[in-house]
C-alpha positions as a Markdown table, in Angstrom:
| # | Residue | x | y | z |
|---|---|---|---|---|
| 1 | Unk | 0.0 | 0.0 | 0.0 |
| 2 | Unk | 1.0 | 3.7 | -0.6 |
| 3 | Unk | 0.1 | 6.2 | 1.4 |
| 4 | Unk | -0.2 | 9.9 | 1.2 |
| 5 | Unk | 0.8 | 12.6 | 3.1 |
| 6 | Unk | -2.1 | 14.6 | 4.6 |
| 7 | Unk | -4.9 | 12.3 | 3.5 |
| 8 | Unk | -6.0 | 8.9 | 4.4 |
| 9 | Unk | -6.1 | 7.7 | 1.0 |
| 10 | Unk | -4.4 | 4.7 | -0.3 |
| 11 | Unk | -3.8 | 3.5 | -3.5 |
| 12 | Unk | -2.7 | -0.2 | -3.9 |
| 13 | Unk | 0.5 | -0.7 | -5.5 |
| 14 | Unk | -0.3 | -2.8 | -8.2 |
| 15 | Unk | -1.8 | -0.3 | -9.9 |
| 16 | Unk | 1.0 | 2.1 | -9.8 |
| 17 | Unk | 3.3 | 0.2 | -12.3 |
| 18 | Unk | 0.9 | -0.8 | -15.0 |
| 19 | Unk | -0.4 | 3.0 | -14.9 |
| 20 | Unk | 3.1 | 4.6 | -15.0 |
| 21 | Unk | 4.1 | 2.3 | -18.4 |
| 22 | Unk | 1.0 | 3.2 | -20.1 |
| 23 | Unk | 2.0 | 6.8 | -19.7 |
| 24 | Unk | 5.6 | 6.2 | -20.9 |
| 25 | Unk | 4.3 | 4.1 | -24.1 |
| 26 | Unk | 1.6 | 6.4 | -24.9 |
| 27 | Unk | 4.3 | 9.3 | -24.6 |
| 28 | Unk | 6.1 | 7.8 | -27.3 |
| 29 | Unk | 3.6 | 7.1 | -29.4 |
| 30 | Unk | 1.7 | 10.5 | -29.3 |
| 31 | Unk | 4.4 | 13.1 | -28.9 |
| 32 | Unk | 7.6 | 11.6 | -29.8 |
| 33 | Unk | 9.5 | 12.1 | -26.9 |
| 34 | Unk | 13.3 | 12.3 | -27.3 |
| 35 | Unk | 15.8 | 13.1 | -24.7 |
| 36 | Unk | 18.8 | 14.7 | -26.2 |
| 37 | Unk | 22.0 | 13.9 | -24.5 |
| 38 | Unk | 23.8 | 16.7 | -23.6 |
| 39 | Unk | 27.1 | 16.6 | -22.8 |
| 40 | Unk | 29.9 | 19.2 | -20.9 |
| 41 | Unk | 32.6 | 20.9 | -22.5 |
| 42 | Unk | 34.9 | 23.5 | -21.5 |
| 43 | Unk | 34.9 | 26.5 | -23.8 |
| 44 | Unk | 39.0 | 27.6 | -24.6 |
| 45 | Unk | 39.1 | 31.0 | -22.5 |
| 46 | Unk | 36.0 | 30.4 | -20.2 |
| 47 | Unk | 35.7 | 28.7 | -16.7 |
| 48 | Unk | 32.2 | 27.8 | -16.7 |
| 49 | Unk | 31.4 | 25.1 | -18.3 |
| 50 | Unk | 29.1 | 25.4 | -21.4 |
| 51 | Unk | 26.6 | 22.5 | -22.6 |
| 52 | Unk | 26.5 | 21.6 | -26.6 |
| 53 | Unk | 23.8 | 19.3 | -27.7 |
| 54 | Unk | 25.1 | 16.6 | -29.9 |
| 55 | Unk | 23.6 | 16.6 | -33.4 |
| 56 | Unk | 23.6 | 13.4 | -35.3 |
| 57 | Unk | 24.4 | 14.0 | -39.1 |
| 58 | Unk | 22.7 | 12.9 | -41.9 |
| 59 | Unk | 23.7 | 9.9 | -43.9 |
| 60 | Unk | 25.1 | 11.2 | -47.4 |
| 61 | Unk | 23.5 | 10.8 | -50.3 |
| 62 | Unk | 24.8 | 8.7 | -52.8 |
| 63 | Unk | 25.4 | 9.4 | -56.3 |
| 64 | Unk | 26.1 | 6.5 | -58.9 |
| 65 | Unk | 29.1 | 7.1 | -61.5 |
| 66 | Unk | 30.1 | 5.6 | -65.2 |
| 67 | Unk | 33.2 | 4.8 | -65.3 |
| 68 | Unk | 34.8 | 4.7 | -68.1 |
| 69 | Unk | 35.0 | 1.5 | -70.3 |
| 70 | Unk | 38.8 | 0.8 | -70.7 |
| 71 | Unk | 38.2 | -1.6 | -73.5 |
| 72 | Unk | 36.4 | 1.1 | -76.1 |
| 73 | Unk | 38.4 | 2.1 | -78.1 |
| 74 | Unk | 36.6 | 4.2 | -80.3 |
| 75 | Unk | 38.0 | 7.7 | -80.8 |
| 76 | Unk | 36.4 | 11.4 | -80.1 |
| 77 | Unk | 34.4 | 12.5 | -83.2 |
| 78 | Unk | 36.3 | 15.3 | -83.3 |
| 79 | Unk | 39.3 | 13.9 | -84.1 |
| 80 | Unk | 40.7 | 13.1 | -87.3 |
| 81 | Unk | 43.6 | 10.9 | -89.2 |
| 82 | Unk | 45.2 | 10.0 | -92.3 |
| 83 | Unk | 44.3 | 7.4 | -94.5 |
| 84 | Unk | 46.0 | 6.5 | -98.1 |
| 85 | Unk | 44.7 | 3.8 | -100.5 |
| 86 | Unk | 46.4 | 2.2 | -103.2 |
| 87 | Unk | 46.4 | -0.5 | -106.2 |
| 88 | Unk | 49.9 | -1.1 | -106.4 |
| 89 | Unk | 50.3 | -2.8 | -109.9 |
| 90 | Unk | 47.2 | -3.1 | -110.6 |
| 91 | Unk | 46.9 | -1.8 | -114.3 |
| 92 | Unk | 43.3 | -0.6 | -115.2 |
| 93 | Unk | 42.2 | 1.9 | -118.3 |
| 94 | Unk | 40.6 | 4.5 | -116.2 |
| 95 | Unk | 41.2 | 5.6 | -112.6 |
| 96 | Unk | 39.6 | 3.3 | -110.0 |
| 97 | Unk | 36.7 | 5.0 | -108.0 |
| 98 | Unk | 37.1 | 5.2 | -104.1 |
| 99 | Unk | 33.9 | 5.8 | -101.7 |
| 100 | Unk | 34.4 | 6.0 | -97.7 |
| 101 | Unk | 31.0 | 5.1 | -96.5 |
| 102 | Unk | 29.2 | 5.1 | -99.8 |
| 103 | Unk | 30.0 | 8.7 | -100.6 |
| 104 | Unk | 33.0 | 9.5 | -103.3 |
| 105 | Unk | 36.3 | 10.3 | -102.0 |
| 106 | Unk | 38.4 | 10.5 | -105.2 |
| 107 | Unk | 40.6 | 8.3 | -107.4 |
| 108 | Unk | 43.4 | 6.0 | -107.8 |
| 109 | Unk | 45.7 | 4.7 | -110.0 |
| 110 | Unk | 48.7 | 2.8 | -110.6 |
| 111 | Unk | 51.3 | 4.6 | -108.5 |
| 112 | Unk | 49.2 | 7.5 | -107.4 |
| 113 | Unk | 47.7 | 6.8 | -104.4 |
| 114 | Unk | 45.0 | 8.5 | -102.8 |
| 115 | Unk | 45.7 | 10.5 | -99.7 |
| 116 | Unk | 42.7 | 11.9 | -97.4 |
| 117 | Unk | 42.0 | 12.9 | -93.6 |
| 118 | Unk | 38.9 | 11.2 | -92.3 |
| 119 | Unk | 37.5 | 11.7 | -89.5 |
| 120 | Unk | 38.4 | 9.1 | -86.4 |
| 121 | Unk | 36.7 | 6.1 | -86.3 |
| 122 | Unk | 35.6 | 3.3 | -88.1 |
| 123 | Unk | 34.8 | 3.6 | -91.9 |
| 124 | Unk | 34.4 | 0.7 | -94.8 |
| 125 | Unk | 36.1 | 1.9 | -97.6 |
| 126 | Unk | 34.8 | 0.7 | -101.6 |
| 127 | Unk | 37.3 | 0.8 | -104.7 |
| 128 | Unk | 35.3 | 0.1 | -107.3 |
| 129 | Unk | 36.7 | -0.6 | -111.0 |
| 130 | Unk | 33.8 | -0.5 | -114.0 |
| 131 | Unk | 30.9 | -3.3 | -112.5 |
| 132 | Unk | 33.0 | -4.7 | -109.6 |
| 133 | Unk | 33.4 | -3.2 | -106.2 |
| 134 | Unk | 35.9 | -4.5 | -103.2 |
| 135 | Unk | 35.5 | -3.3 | -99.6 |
| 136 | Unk | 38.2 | -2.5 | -96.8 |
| 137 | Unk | 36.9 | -1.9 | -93.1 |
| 138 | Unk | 39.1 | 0.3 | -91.6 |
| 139 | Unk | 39.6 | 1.9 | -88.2 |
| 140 | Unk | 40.9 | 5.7 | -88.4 |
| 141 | Unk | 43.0 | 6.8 | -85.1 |
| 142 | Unk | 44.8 | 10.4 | -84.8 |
| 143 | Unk | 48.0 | 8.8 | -83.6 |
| 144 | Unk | 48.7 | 6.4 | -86.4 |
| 145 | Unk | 48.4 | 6.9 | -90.3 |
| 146 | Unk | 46.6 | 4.0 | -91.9 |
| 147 | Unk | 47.5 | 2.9 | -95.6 |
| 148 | Unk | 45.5 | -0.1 | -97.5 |
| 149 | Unk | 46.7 | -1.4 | -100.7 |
| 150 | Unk | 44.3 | -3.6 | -103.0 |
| 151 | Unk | 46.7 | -3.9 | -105.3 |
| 152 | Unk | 46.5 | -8.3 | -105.2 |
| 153 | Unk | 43.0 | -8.4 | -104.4 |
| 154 | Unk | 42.1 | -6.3 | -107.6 |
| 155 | Unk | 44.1 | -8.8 | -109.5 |
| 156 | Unk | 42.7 | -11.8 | -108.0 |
| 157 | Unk | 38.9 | -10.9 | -107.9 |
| 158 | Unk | 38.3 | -8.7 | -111.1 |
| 159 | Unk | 38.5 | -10.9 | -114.2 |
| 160 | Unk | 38.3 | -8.4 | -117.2 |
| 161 | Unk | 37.3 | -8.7 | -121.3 |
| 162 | Unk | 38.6 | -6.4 | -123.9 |
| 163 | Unk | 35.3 | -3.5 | -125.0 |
| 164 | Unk | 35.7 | -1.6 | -128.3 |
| 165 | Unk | 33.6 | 1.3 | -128.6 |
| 166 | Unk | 33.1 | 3.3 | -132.1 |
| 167 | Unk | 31.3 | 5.2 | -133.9 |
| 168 | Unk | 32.0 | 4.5 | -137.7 |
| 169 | Unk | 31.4 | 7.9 | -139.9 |
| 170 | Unk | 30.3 | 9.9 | -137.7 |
| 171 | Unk | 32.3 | 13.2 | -137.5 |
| 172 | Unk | 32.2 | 13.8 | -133.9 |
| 173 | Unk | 33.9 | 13.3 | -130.7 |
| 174 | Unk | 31.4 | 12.3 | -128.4 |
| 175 | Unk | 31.7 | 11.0 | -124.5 |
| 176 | Unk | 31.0 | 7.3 | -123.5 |
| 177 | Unk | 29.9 | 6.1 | -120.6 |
| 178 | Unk | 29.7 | 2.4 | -119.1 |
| 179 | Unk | 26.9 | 1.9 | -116.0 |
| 180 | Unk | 26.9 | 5.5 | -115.9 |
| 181 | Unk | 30.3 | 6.2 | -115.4 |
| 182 | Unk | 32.2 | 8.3 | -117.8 |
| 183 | Unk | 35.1 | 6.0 | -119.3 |
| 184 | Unk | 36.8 | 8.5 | -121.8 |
| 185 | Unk | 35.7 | 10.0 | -125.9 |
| 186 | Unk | 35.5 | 8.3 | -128.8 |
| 187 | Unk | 35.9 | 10.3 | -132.3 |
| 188 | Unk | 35.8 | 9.6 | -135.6 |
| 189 | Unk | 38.5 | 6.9 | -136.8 |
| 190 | Unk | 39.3 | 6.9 | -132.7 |
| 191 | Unk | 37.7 | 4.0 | -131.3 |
| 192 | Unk | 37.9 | 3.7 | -127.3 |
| 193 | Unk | 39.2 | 0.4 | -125.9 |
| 194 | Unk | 38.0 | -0.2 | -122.3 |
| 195 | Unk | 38.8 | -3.5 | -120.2 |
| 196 | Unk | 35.9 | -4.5 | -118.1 |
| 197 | Unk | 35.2 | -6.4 | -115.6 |
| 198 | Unk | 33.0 | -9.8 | -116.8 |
| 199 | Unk | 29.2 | -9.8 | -117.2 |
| 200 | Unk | 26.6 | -7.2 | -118.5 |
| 201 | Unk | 27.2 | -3.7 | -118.8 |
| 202 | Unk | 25.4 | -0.7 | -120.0 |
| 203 | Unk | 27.3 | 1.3 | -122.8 |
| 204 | Unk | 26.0 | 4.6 | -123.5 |
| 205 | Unk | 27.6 | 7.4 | -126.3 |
| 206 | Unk | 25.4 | 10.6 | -126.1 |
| 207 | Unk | 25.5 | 13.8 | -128.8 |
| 208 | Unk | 24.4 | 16.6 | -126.4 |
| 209 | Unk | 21.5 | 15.0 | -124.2 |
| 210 | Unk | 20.1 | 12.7 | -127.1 |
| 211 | Unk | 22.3 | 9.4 | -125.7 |
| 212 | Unk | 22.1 | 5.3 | -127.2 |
| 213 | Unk | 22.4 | 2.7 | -125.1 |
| 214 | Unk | 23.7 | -1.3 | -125.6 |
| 215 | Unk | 24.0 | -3.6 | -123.0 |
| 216 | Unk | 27.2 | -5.7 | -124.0 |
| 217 | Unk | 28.3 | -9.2 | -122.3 |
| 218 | Unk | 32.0 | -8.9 | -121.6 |
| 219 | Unk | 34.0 | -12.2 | -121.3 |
| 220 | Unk | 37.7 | -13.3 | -120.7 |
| 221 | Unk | 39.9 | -13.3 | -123.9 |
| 222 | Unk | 36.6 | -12.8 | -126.2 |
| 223 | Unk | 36.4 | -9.0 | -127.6 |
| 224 | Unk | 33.6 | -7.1 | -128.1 |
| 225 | Unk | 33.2 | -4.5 | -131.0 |
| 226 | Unk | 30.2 | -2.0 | -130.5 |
| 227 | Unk | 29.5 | 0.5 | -133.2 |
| 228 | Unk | 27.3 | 3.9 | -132.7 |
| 229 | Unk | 27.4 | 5.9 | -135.3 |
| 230 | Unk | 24.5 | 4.4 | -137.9 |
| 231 | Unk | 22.6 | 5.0 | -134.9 |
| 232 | Unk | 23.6 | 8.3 | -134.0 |
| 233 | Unk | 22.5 | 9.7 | -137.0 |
| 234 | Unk | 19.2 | 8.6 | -136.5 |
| 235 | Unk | 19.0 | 10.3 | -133.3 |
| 236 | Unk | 21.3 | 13.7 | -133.8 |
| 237 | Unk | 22.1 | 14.1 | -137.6 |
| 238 | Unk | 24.2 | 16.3 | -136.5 |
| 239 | Unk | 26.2 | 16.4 | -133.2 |
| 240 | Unk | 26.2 | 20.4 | -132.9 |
| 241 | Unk | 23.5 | 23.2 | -133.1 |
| 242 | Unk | 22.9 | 23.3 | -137.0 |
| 243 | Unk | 20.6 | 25.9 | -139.5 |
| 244 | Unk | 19.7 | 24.2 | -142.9 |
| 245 | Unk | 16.4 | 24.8 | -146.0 |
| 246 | Unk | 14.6 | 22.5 | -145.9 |
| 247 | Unk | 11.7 | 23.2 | -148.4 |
| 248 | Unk | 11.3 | 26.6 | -151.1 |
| 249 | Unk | 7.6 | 27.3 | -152.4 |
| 250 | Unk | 7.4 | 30.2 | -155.0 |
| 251 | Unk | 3.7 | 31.8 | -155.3 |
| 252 | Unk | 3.9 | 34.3 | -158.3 |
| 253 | Unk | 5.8 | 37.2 | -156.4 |
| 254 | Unk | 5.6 | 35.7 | -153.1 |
| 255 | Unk | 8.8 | 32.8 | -152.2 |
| 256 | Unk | 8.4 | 31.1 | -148.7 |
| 257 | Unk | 11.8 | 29.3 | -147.1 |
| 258 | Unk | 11.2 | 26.4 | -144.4 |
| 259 | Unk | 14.3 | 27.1 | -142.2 |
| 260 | Unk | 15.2 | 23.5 | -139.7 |
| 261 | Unk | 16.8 | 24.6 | -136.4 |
| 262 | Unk | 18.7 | 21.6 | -134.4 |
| 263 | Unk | 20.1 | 21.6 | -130.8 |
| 264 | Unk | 21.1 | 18.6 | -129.7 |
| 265 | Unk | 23.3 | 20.0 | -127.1 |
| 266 | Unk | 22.4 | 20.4 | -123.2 |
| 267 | Unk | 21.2 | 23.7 | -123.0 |
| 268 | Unk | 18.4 | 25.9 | -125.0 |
| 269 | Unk | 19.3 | 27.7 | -127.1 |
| 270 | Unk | 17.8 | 31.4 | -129.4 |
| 271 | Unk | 19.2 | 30.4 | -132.6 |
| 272 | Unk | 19.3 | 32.6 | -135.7 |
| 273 | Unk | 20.1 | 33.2 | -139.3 |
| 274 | Unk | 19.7 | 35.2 | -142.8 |
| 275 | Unk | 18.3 | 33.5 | -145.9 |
| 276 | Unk | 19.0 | 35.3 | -149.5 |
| 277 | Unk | 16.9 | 34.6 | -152.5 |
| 278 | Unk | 18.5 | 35.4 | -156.0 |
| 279 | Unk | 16.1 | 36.1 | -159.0 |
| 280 | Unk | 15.7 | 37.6 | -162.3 |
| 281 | Unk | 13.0 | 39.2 | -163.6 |
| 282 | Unk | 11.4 | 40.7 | -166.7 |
| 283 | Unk | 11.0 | 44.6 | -166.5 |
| 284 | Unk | 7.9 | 45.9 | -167.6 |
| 285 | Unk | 9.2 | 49.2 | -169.2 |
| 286 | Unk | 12.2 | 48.1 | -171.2 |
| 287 | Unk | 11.2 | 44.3 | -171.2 |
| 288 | Unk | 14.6 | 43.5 | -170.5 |
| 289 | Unk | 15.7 | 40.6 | -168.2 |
| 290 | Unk | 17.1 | 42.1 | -165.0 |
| 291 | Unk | 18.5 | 40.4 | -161.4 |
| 292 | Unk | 17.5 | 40.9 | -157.8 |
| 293 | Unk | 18.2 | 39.4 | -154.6 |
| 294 | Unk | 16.0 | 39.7 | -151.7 |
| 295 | Unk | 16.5 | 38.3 | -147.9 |
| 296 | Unk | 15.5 | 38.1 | -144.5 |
| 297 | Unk | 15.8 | 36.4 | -140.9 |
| 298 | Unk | 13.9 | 34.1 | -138.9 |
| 299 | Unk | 15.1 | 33.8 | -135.1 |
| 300 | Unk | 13.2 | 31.1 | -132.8 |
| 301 | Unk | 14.0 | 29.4 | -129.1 |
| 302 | Unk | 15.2 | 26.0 | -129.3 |
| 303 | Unk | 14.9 | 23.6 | -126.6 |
| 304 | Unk | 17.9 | 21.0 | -125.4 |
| 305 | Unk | 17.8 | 18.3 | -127.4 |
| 306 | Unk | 15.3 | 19.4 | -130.2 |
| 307 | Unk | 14.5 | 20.4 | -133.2 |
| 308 | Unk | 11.9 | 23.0 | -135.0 |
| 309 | Unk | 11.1 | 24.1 | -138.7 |
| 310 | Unk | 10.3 | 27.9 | -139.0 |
| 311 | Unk | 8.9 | 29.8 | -142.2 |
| 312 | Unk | 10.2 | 32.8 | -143.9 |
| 313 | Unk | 8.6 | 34.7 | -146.5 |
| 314 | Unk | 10.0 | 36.7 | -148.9 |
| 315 | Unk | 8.2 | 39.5 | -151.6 |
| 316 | Unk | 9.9 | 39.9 | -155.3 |
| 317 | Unk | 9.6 | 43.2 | -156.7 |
| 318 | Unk | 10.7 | 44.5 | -159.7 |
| 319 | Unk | 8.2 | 43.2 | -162.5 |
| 320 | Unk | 7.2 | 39.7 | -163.6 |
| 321 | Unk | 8.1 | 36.3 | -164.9 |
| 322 | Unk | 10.1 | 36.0 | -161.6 |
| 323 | Unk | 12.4 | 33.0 | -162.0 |
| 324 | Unk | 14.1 | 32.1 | -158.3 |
| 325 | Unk | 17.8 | 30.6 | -157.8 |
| 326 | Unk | 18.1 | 28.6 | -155.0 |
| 327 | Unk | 18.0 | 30.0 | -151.3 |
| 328 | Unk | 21.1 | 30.2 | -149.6 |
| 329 | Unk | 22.1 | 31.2 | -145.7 |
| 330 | Unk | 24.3 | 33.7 | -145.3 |
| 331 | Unk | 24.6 | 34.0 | -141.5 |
| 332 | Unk | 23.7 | 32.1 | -138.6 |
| 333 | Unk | 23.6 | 33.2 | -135.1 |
């Protein structure tokens, strides 16, 4: 039993202990109680003591790094290197293409090599001769020049047949090109010999923009002749802007010229010229045969690769029984 002071009152001890832990738990649950621990230090110049609570600090936070893979060895894109290519003996008609990446990066030929700075990194590298293509894959570094030569695979992997491209009478000297690709001119009594690689390929000679085409099968030791120039004609009769009569029509006094204007070139053209008209006639006072001449000019716009017939007419004067020479040009513009 308990007793208190003053008053009579008791209160039985087996109640004081479970009430005094319900107080403490519901202490902590409801307001959180902490006790701080305080502990004494001396301050440097002071000879009380003086109390600092002791702060617990936060746990850091922590941040996650990349490290830096030791084993990639690929190189800043800002850097760049050298890179040469070459075909050592390799003997081909025309220079051999090069592409880094599928994009053009020059030519190369039999001792002339071809020097570039690429940018660092990996690259596949093409040199193609007419129809056949071989690729490098290459790995560009600032520090260290890099050279490939394809001189022995060009030799081993392109089998080639001989091509002879003319174009008989035709009095021009026109380009040729084989899959597209400009191989070189071929002329009148100057065929072009090409070596290509075996298979099909597309052989095109071209007056201006009017172009023919053959597709040709090219095979070891087994020559093929190709000849343009019947054809040619057909399609440019002639291989430079040309002026020519076509057709004269005499009316009593009135003459009218049909004038042909021709551009097979790449580019339109205003094309000119003067037409003349001799004649005689008979004149009506003295009845005497007498001579004339009479012109004028015709100017029209000819498109690229066309061709147009324009009219000029053409009055006689003078008198009668007009008799007409034939029409000739006398300039052409």
């Amino acid at each position: 039993m308990v007793q208190t002071p003053g008053k009579r009152s008791q209160i039985p001890g087996k109640i004081v202990m479970p009430l005094a832990l319900f107080i403490i738990v519901g202490c902590i649950l409801v307001a959180g109680c902490s006790i701080p621990s305080i502990r004494s230090t001396k301050a440097g110049n002071s000879s009380s003591p003086t109390t600092t609570p002791s702060i617990t600090a936060p746990t850091p936070a922590v941040i996650e790094t990349t490290m830096p893979d030791p084993t990639d060895t690929t190189p800043p894109l800002n850097k760049k290197g050298q890179l040469t290519v070459s075909i050592g003996d390799y003997r081909a008609e025309q220079p051999v293409s090069v592409l880094i990446d599928n994009v053009s990066a020059g030519e190369v030929s039999r001792g002339k090599p071809l020097n570039m700075t690429v940018t660092a990194g990996r690259h596949t590298v093409r040199i193609c001769v007419i129809g056949v293509c071989i690729q490098e894959d290459v790995l560009i570094t600032s520090s260290n020049p890099t050279t490939i030569d394809v001189g022995e695979r060009l030799q081993k992997e392109v089998v080639t047949g001989a091509l002879h491209v003319s174009i008989g009478g035709y009095n021009a000297e026109l380009p040729v090109f084989v899959d597209d690709a400009g191989v070189g001119n071929v002329s009148l009594g100057k065929p072009l010999n090409l070596m290509l690689s075996e298979g099909q390929h597309k052989v095109t000679v071209c007056v201006g923009i009017l172009c023919e085409n053959e597709t040709v099968e090219i095979k070891f030791a087994q020559p093929v002749y190709s000849d343009f120039g019947e054809r040619l004609k057909k399609v440019a009769e002639f291989p430079t802007p040309t002026i020519r009569i076509v057709d004269t029509r005499q009316t009593n006094d009135r003459i009218t010229v049909d004038v042909e204007f021709m551009n097979p070139g790449k580019n339109d053209l205003t094309m000119s010229t003067t037409i003349r008209v001799a004649y005689s006639y008979i004149d009506p006072q003295t009845h005497w045969k007498k001579n004339n001449t009479k012109q004028g000019t015709v100017t029209t716009s000819v498109n690229a690769g066309t061709r147009t017939v324009k009219s000029l007419d053409l009055s006689l004067t003078g008198g009668s029984a007009y008799n007409i020479e034939i029409p000739v040009i006398v300039d052409i513009s």
